[in-house]
C-alpha positions as a printed Julia matrix, in Angstrom:
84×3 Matrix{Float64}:
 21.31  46.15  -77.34
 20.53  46.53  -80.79
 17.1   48.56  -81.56
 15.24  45.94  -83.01
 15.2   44.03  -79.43
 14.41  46.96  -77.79
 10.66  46.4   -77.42
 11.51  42.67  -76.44
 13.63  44.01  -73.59
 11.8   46.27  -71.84
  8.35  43.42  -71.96
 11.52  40.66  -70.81
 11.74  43.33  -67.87
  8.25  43.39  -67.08
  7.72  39.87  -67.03
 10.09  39.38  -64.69
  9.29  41.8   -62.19
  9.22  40.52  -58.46
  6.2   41.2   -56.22
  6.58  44.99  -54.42
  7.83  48.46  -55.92
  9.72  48.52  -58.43
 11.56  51.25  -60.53
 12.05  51.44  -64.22
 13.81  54.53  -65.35
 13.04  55.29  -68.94
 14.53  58.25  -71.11
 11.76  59.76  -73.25
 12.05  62.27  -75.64
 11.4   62.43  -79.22
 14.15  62.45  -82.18
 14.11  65.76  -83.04
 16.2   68.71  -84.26
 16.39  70.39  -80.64
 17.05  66.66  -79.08
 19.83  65.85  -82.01
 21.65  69.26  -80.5
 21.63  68.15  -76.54
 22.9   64.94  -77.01
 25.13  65.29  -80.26
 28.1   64.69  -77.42
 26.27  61.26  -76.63
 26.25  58.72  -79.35
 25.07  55.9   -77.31
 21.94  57.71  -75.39
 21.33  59.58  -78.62
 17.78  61.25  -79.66
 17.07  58.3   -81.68
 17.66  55.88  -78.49
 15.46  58.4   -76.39
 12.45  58.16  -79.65
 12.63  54.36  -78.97
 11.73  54.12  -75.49
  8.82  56.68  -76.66
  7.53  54.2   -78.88
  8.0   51.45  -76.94
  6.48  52.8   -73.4
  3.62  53.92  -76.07
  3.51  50.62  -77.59
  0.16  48.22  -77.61
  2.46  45.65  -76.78
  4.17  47.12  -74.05
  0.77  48.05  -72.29
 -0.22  44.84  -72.74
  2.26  43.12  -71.21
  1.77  45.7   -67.97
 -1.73  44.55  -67.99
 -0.86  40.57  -68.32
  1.82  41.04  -66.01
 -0.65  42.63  -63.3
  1.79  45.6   -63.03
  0.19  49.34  -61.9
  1.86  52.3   -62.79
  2.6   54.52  -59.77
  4.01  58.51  -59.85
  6.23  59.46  -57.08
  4.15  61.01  -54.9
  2.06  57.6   -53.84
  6.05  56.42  -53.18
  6.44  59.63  -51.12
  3.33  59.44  -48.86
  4.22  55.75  -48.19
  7.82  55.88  -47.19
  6.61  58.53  -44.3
């Protein structure tokens, strides 16, 4: 995916969530020096890929389309307590 859709695709992927629990797994960190070092040995999920789901989970838009899409954000201790 190139990183000028990346926004696009993660609001594509809320708007098409089904109805129950679902599970987005997102890589955040920023594009820094120290984050440039631990993944030098992974050009694809790089520090600068990492920086871009930062700004996009962070993103107006990308709120917005949690809140139009009638999605709540759950941690995984709500997940825990129901599964027992």
């Amino acid at each position: 995916m190139q990183p000028a859709a990346w926004k696009e695709y993660y609001i594509d992927v809320v708007k098409h969530l089904q109805p129950g629990v679902s599970e987005l797994f997102v890589h955040l960190a920023h594009d820094d020096a120290e984050m440039r070092a631990v993944t030098v040995n992974f050009p694809v999920w790089d520090a600068a890929w990492r920086q871009r789901d930062v700004d996009v989970m962070s993103s107006p838009e990308f709120r917005q389309a949690l809140v139009d899409n009638h999605v709540i954000l759950i941690g995984w201790r709500p997940i825990q307590r129901l599964v027992r």
